[in-house]
KOLKE-645598 format. One line per 5 residues: number of its first residue (from 1); their letters; for each residue x, y, z of C-alpha. Coordinates in pm, whole numbers, padded with zeros to 5 digits. Each point is the difference from the previous one (the first is absolute). Layout:
<drengus>
NUM	a	X/Y/Z ~ ...
</drengus>
This chain:
<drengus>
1	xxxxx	02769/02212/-00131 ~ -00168/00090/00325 ~ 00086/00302/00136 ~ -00016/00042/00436 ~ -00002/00278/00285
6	xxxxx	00305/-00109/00188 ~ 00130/00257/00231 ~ 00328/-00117/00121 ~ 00255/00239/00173 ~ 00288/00026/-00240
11	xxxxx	00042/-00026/-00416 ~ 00189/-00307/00043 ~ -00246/-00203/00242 ~ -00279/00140/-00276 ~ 00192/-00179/-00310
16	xxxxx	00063/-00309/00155 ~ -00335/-00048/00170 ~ -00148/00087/-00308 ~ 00185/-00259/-00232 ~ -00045/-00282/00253
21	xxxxx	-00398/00046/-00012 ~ -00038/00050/-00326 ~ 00237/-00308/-00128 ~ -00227/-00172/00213 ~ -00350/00145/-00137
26	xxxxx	00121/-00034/-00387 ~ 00106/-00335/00034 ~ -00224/-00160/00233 ~ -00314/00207/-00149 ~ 00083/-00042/-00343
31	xxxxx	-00356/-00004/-00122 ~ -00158/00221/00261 ~ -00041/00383/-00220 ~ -00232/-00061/-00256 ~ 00012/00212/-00333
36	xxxxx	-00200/00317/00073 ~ 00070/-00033/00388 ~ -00135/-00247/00270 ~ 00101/-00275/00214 ~ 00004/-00339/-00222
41	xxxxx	-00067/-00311/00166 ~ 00050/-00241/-00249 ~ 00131/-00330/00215 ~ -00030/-00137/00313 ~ 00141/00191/00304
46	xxxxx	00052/00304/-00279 ~ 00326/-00124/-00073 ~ 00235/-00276/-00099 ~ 00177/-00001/00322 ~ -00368/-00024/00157
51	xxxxx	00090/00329/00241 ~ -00367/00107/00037 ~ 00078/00366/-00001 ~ -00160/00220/-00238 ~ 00264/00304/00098
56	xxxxx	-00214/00281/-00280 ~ -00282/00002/00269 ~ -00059/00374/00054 ~ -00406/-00019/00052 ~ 00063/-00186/00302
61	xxxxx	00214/00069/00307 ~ -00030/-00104/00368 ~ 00049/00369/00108 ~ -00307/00100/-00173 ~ -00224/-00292/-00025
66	xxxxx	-00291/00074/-00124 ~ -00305/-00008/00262 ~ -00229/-00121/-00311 ~ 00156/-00276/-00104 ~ -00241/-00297/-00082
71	xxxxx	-00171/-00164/-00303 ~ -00007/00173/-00326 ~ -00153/-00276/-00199 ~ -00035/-00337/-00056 ~ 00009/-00271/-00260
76	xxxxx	-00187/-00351/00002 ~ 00165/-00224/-00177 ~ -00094/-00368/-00079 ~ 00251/-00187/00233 ~ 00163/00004/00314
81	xxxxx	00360/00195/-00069 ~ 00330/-00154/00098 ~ 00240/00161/-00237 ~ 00118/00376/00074 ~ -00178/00276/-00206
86	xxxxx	00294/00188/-00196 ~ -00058/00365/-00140 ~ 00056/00193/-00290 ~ -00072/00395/00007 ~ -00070/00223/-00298
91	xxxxx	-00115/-00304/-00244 ~ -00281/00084/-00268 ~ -00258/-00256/00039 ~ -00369/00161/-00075 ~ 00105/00297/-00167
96	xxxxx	00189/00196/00250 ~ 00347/-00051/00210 ~ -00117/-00155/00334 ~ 00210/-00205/00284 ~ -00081/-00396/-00018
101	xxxxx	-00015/-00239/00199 ~ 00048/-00352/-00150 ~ -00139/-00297/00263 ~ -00001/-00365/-00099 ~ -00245/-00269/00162
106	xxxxx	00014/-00342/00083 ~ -00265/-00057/-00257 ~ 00271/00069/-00285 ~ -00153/00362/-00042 ~ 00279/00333/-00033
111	xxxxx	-00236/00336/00019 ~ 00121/00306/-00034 ~ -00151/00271/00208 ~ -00021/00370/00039 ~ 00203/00090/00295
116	xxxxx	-00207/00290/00123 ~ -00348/-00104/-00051 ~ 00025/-00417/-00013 ~ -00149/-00023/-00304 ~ 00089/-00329/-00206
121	xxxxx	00134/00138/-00345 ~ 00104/-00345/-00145 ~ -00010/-00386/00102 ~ 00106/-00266/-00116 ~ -00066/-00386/00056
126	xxxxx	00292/-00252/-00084 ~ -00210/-00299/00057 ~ -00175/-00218/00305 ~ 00173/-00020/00293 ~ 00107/-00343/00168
131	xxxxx	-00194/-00085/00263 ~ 00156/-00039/00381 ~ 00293/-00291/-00056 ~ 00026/-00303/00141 ~ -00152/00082/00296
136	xxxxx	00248/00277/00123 ~ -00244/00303/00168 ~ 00274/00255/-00006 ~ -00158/00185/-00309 ~ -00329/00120/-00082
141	xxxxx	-00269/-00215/-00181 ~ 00161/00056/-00306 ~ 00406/-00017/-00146 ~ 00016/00262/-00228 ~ 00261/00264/-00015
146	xxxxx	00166/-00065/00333 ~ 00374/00227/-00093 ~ 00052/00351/-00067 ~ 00044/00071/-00331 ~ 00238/00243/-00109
151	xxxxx	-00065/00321/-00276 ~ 00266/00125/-00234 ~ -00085/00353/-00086 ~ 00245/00033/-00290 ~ -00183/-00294/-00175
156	xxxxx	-00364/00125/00144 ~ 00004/-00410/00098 ~ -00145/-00143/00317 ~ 00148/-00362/00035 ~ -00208/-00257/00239
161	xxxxx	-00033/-00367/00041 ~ -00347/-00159/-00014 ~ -00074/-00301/00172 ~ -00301/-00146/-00280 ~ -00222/-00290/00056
166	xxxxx	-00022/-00136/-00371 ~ -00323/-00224/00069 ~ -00262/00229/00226 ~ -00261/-00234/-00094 ~ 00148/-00329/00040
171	xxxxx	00007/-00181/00356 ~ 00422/00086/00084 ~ 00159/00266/-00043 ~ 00279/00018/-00274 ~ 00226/00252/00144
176	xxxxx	00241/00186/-00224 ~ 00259/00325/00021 ~ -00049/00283/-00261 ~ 00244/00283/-00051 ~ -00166/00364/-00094
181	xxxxx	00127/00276/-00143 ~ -00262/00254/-00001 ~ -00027/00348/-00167 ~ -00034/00216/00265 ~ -00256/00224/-00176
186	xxxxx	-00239/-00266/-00099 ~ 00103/-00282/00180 ~ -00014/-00256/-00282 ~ 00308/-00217/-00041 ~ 00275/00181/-00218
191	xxxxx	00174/-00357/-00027 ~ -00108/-00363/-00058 ~ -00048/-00096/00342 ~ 00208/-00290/00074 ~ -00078/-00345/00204
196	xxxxx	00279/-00035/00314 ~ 00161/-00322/-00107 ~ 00365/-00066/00109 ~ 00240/-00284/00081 ~ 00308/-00025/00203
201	xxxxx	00274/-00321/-00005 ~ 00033/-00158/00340 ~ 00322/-00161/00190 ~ -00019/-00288/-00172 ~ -00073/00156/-00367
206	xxxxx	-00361/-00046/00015 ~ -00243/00246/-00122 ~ -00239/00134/00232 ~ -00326/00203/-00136 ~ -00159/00331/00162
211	xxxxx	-00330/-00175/00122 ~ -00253/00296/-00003 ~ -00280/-00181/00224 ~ 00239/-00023/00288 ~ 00224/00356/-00041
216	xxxxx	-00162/00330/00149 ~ 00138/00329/-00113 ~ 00014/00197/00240 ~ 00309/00245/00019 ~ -00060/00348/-00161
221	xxxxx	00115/-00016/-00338 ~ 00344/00160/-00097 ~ 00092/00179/-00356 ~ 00377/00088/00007 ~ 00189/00093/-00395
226	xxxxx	-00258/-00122/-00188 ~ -00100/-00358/00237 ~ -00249/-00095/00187 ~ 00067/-00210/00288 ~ -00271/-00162/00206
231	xxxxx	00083/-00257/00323 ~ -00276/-00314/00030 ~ -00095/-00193/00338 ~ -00249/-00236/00158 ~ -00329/-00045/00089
236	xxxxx	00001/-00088/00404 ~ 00280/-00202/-00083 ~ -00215/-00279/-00115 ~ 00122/-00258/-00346 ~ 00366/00145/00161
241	xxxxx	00084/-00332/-00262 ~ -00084/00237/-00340 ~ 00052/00373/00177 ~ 00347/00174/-00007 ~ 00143/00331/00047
246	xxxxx	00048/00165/-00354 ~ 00072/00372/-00136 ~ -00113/00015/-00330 ~ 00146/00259/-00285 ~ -00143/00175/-00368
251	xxxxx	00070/00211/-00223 ~ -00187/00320/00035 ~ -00023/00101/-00348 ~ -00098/-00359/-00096 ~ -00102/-00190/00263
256	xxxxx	00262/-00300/-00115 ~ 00084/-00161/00321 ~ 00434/00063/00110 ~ 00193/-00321/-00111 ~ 00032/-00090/00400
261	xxxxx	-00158/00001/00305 ~ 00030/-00072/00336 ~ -00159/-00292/00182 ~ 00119/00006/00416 ~ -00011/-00365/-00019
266	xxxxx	00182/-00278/-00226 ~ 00043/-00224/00204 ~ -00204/-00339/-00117 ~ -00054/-00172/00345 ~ -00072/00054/00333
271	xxxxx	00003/-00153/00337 ~ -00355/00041/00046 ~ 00024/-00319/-00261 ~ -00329/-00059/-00170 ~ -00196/00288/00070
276	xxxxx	00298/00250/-00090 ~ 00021/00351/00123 ~ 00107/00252/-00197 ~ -00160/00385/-00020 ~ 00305/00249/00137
281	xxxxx	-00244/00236/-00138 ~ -00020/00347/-00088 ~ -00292/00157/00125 ~ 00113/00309/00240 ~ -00303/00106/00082
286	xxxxx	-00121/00163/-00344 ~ 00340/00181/00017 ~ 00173/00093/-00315 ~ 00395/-00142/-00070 ~ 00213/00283/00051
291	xxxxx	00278/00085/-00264 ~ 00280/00277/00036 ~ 00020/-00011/-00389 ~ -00035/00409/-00167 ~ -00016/00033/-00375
296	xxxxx	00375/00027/-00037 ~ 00069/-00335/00214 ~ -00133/-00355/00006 ~ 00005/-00041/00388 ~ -00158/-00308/00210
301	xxxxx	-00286/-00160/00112 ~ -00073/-00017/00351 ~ -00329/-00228/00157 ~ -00007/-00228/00288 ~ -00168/-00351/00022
306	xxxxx	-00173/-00211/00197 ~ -00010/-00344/00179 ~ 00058/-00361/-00205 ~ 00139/-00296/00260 ~ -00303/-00054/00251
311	xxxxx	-00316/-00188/-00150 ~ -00268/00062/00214 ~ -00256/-00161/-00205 ~ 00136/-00354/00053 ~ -00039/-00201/00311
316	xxxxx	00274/-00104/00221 ~ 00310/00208/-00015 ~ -00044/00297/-00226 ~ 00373/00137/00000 ~ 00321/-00196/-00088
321	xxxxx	00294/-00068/00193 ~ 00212/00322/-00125 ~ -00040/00304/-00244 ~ -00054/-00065/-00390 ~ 00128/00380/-00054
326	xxxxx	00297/00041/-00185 ~ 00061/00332/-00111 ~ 00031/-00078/-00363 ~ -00243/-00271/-00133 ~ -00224/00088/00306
331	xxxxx	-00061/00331/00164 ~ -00289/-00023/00268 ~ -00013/00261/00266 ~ 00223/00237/-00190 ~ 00045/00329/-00129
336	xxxxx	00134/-00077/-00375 ~ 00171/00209/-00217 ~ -00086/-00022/-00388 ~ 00193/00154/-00312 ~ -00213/00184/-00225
341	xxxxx	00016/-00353/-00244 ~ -00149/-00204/00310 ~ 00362/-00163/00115 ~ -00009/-00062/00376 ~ 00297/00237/00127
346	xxxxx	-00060/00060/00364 ~ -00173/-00140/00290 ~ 00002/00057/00422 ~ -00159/-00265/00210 ~ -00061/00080/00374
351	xxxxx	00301/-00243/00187 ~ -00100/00110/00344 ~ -00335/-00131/00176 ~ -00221/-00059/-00137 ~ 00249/-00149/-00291
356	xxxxx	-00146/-00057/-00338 ~ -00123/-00370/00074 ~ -00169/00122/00346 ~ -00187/00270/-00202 ~ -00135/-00284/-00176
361	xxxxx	-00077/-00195/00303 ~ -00209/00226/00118 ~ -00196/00129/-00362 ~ 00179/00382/00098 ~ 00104/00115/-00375
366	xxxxx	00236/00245/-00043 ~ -00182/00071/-00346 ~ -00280/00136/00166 ~ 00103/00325/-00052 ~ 00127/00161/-00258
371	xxxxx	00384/00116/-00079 ~ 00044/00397/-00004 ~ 00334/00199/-00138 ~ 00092/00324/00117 ~ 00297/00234/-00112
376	xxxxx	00208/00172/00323 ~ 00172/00215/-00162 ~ 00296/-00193/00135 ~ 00291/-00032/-00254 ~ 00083/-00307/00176
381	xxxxx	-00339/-00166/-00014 ~ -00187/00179/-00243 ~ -00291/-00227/00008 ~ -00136/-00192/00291 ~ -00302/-00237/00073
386	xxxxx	-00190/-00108/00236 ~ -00267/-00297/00060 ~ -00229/-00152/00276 ~ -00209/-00307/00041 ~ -00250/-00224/00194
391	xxxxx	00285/-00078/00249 ~ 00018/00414/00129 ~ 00385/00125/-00092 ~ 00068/00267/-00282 ~ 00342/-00069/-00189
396	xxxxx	00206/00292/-00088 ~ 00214/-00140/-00333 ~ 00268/00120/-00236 ~ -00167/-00115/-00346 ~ 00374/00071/-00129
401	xxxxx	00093/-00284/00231 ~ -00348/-00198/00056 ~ 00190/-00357/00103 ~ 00116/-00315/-00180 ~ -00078/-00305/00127
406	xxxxx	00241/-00273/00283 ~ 00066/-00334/00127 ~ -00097/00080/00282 ~ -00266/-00203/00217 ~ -00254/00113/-00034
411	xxxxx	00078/00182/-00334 ~ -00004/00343/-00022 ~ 00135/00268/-00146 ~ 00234/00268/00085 ~ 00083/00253/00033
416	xxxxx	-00253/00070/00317 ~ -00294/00317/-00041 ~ 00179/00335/00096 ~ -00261/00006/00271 ~ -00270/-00169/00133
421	xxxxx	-00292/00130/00254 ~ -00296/-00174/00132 ~ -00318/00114/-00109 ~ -00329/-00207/00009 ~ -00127/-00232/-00251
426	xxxxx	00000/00174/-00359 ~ -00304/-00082/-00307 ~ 00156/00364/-00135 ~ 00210/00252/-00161 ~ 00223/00247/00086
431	xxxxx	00010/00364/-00098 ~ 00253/00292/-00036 ~ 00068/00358/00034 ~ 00257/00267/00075 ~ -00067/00243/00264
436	xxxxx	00031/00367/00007 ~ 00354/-00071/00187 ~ 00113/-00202/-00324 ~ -00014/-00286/00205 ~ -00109/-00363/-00132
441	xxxxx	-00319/-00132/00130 ~ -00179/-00364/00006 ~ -00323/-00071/00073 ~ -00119/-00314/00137 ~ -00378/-00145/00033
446	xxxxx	00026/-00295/00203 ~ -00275/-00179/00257 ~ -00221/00357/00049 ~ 00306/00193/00036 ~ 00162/00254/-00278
451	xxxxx	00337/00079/00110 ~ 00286/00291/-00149 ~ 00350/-00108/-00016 ~ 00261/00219/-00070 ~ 00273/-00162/-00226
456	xxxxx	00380/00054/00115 ~ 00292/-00090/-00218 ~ 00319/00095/00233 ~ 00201/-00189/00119 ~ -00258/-00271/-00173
461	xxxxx	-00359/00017/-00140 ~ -00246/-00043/00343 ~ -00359/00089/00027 ~ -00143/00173/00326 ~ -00350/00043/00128
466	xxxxx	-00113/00365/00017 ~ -00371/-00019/-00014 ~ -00331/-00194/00030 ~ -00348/00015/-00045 ~ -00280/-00302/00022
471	xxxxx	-00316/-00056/-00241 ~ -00309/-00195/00044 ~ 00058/-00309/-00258 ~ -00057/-00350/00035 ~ 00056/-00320/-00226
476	xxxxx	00327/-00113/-00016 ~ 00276/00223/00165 ~ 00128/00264/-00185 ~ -00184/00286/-00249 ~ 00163/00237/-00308
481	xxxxx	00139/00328/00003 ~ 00117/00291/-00228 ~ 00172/00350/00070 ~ -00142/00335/-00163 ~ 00300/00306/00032
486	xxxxx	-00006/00310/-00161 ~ 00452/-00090/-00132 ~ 00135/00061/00403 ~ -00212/00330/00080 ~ 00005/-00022/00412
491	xxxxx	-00395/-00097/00062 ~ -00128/-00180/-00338 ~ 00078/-00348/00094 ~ -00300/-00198/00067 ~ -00027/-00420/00057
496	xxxxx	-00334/-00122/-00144 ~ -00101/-00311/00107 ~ -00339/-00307/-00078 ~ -00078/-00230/00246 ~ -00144/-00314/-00025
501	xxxxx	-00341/-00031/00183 ~ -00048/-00095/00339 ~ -00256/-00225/00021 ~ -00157/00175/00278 ~ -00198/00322/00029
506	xxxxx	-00293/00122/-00174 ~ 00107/-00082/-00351 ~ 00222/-00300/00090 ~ 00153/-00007/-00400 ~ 00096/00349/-00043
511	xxxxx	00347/00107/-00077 ~ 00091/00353/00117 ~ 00265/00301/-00146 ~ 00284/00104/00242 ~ 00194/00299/-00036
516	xxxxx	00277/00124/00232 ~ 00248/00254/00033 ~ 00370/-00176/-00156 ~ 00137/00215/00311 ~ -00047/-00034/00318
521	xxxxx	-00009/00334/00201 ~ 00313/00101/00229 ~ 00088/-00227/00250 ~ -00296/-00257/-00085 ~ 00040/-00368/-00152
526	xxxxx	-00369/00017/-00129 ~ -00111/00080/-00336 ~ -00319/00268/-00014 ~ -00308/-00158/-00115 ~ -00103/00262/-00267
531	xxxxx	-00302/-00208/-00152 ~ -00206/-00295/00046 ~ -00317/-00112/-00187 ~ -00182/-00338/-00137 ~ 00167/-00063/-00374
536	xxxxx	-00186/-00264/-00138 ~ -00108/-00351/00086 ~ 00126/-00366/-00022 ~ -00232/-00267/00061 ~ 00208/-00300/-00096
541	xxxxx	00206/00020/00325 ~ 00164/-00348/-00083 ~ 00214/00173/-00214 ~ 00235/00300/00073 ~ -00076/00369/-00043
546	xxxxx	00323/00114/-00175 ~ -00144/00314/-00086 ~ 00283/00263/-00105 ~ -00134/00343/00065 ~ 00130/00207/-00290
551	xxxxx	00040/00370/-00014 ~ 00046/00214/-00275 ~ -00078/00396/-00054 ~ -00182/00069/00284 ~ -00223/-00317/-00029
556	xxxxx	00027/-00351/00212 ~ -00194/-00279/-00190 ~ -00037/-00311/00204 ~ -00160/-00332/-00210 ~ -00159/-00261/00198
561	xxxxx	-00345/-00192/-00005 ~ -00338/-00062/00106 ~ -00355/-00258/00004 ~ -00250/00123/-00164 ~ -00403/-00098/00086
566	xxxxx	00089/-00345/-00161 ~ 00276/-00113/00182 ~ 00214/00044/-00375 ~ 00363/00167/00086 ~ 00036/00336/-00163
571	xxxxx	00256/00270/-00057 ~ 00048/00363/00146 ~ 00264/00300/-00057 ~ -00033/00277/00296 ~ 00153/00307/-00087
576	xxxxx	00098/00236/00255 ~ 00087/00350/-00055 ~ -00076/00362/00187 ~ -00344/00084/00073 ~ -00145/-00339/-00020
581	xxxxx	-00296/-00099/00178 ~ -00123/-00337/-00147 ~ 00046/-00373/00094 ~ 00127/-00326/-00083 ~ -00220/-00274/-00087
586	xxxxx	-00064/-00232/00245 ~ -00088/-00336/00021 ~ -00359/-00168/00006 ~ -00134/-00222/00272 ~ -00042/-00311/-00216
591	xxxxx	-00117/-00353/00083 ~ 00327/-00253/-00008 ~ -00215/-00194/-00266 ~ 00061/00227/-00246 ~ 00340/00022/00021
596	xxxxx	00166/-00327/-00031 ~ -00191/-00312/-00007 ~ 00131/-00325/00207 ~ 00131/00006/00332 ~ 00231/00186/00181
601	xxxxx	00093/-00019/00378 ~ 00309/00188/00167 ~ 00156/00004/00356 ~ 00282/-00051/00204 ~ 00139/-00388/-00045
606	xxxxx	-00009/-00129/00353 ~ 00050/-00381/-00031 ~ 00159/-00284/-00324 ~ -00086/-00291/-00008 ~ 00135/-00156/-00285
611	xxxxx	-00181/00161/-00293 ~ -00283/00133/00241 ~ 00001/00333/00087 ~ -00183/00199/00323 ~ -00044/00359/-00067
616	xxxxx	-00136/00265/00250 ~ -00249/00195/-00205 ~ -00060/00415/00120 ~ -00261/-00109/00153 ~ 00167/-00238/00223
621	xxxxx	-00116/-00385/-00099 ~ 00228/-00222/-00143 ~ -00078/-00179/-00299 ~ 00219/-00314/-00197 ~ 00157/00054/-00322
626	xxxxx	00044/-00290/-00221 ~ 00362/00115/-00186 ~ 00082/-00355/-00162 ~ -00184/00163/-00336 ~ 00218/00330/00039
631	xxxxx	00295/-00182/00071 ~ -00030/-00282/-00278 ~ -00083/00301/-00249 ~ 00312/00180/00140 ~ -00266/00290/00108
636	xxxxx	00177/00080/00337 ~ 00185/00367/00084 ~ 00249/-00100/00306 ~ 00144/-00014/00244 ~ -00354/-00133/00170
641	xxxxx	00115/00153/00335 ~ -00228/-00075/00274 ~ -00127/00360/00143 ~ 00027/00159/-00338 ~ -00340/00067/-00247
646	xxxxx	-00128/-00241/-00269 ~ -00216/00060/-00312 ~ -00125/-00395/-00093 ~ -00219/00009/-00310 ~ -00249/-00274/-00096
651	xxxxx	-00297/-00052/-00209 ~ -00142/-00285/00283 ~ -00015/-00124/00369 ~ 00031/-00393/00089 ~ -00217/-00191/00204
656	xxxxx	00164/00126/00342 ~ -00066/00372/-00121 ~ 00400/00014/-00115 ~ 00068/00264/-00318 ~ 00139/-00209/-00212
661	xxxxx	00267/00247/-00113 ~ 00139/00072/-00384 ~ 00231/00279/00120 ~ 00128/00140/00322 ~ 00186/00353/-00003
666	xxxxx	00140/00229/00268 ~ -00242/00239/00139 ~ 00060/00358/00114 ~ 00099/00036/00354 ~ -00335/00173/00085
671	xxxxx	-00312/-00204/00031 ~ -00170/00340/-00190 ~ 00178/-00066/-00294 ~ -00085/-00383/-00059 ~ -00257/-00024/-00245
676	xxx	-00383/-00076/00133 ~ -00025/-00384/00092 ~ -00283/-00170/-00194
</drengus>
């Protein structure tokens, strides 16, 4: 049990101050103290409520940030890094105790590296990663491990999910899931890995199959009393006919798959009629489904999902007359509640505008960000949660109470969130932290803008702005966060923020460290900028930087990517520590060519004409897109809004000098972040 400095003015005020923070830390932080001493980070967001806050963080303190902070080391790996690194300290690997840092590429690789001195001590490949699918441009060049995986320390496992590509040599791709469990020393599998198969019975008694080629795991994995749970999405929302939202479940010691699961969608038709749409997917931005389940109690699930009625890949009318959500058979645009066995107990749908069905309208998912618990220390609402999307609110929500669904048009579900604020549009997380006044802290990253909320439960749980601060970060709104605190000690607390690159600037693809002050000085509504420095790179600005900075005795790792001399995607682990003095890797100047072959043009869509699109390229022309391809091939990421940014992809040009397009995605808002036109 963590021990803290608290220094409050009678015996009383000390015992009760003390038992509220430390209820908190032992049961939210269950895995963070490592046998021998040191911070464990052994999931996503460092905890099953997916707080954020390492609270054993007495290297590092906003009062006496260091003035050396920098690079330490760091690691090349073989792939660009999506997953968060996780850490175990005081592990014998080589001969000695050492702190390790376990990081897991999109090329199916897990290394595990000296956290001092970046030194790779032992990889691992689990097979050939799946190359970009069906045209979506939101990854890298490669779908390889995509979700966090999650370490049990007890059983020295690591668990992860490998996307594999079972015929490399053959023309197309034959994508399939593989479950891991991987001794932590040597990294070779402890267990039969297993082959993700599942089924689930539809409304009408039908049996529908997990379809690996279509589902993308995303969502950081989850191990809670012995299962591991792991939430499945789309790619771009394309084949929305064979890709639903599941959450998956296995044995830990075995790997035998639970006897249910839980598929988001049974229904077996849709108003969209022949080219049905489905998806309500769980994707969250590579954020990890939150449980409030300890050792001693089964607890809940807790994830939020995305859209399912509008089919923007058709022509004509992509939306139906009314909402296909239910509540039950159908829970789009939802926070959902799941028993530890995968039953659907819980679920809130925004009511107010935009409803559920107008979030759909207009492609703003709720399940782009992820779902994050808190306790309060509140006997009345022990627990709370919170969640934010595309559309810009955060939710404050009683998981005791989440909702059940009405009759009401349009359906919802009630009761209503416990509060509601407006934020800005949300591809994120939130974090969590208690201040040196006890008091109970959010931290939201939406847009540019990282924001402190201080949590009130009397007369009724309410959040209220305190403090801001902005970072440089581009892409889609919206970046991650996570708290370092030495327990409550008045001066420890420090936000850490990555931001996604700018597209602009001397090195256009670079994503930068943020560190600030979690208090603002007296009388001030600004956080102190305490650090700022280039982290790492990411070159494949089509897709999301959802880099999770992660900070653990007196060390900040931050995984990202990089283009090597070739134009081939690789891998890189900056570690950060005092008295460092080196560099990231950046990325190379390469030709287009040798990144991607084919065609690619983006710009903003000013003109449709049917199935012929005018963009307005950076530099100004316009130029046709042929779509009918993308459209007939149900390539198309919607709404096509004119004024917002395309990506059309095509191999060739027609005789009027028209791409003739196989897939058209969103593009980034900034012109600096579409890829080169060729």
């Amino acid at each position: 049990m963590r021990k803290y400095s608290i220094k409050p003015p009678g015996i009383i005020e000390a015992v009760c101050k003390f038992t509220l923070t430390t209820f908190f830390v032992v049961l939210a932080t269950i895995q963070g103290d490592a046998k021998g001493g040191g911070f464990l980070v052994t999931t996503y967001h460092y905890d099953n409520l997916r707080t954020g806050w390492n609270s054993s963080e007495t290297s590092l303190a906003a009062s006496t940030f260091p003035s050396n902070f920098g690079v330490i080391a760091t690691a090349q790996l073989d792939d660009q890094v999506d997953a968060q690194p996780l850490v175990v300290p005081n592990l014998k690997i080589g001969g000695k105790p050492r702190d390790v840092v376990y990081v897991a590429t999109e090329s199916n690789s897990v290394y595990a590296i000296d956290a001092s001195s970046g030194k790779v001590l032992v990889e691992t490949n689990l097979g050939p990663p799946v190359p970009e699918r069906l045209g979506c441009t939101n990854n890298g060049p490669n779908l390889g491990i995509n979700g966090t995986p999650v370490i049990d320390v007890n059983a020295n496992l690591l668990f992860v999910v490998a996307y594999v590509n079972l015929t490399p040599s053959g023309p197309n791709p034959t994508p399939s899931y593989q479950l891991h469990a991987l001794n932590l020393l040597t990294l070779q599998d402890k267990l039969a890995p297993v082959t993700i198969t599942a089924s689930h019975t539809l409304a009408d008694g039908t049996s529908y199959a997990f379809n690996a080629p279509y589902q993308r795991q995303r969502p950081g994995l989850l191990e809670l009393n012995g299962v591991v749970y792991a939430g499945f999405g789309s790619f771009c929302d394309y084949d929305s006919q064979y890709s639903r939202g599941w959450v998956l479940g296995w044995y830990a010691n075995s790997l035998a798959p639970l006897p249910a699961n839980q598929l988001n969608d049974t229904q077996t038709t849709d108003p969209n009629g022949s080219t049905p749409m489905f998806l309500t997917s769980v994707w969250m931005s590579g954020f990890g489904i939150a449980s409030d389940g300890t050792p001693s109690t089964p607890g809940s699930l807790y994830l939020s999902t995305g859209n399912s009625d509008c089919n923007w890949t058709v022509s004509g009318n992509p939306c139906p007359p009314s909402t296909t959500w239910t509540g039950t058979n159908h829970i789009q645009e939802s926070v959902a509640q799941l028993s530890s066995g995968l039953a659907l107990s819980g679920v809130f749908t925004p009511s107010s505008a935009p409803n559920t069905y107008q979030l759909d309208q207009g492609d703003t998912d709720l399940g782009s960000g992820g779902v994050m618990l808190f306790s309060t220390g509140d006997a009345t609402y022990p627990y709370l949660a919170v969640a934010a999307g595309k559309d810009g609110r955060v939710f404050l929500l009683n998981p005791d109470n989440l909702g059940k669904p009405t009759n009401t048009s349009p359906p919802t579900s009630t009761p209503p969130p416990l509060d509601t604020q407006p934020i800005a549009s949300c591809w994120c997380g939130p974090s969590f932290f208690v201040g040196s006044d006890e008091g109970r802290r959010l931290i939201t990253s939406h847009g540019s803008t990282l924001r402190t909320w201080h949590v009130q439960t009397s007369p009724s749980p309410t959040l209220a702005q305190e403090a801001t601060a902005t970072i440089s970060s581009g892409q889609d709104p919206g970046f991650f966060t996570s708290v370092s605190s030495n327990g409550s000690v008045a001066g420890s607390a420090i936000i850490w923020a990555v931001g996604r690159p700018s597209g602009a600037g001397s090195d256009p693809k670079a994503v930068n460290l943020f560190a600030f002050a979690a208090t603002p000085s007296s009388g001030s509504t600004t956080l102190t900028q305490l650090f700022s420095a280039k982290a790492g790179s990411w070159p494949n600005t089509g897709g999301n930087a959802n880099i999770v900075p992660v900070v653990a005795n007196g060390k900040v790792y931050v995984a990202s990517a990089y283009l090597d001399g070739s134009g081939k995607t690789r891998g890189q682990l900056a570690i950060f520590g005092k008295g460092g003095t080196g560099a990231p890797i950046a990325s190379a100047a390469v030709a287009s060519a040798l990144v991607q072959p084919g065609h690619t043009i983006s710009g903003t869509l000013i003109a449709v004409n049917g199935e012929a699109l005018t963009l307005r390229t950076r530099t100004g022309n316009s130029v046709t897109i042929d779509a009918s391809a993308a459209f007939q091939n149900e390539r198309v990421t919607g709404p096509l809004k004119v004024g917002s940014p395309y990506t059309a992809q095509g191999m060739t040009f027609d005789a009027s000098g028209a791409l003739l397009t196989t897939a058209i995605a969103r593009a980034k808002v900034t012109p600096g972040l579409w890829p080169l036109d060729r």
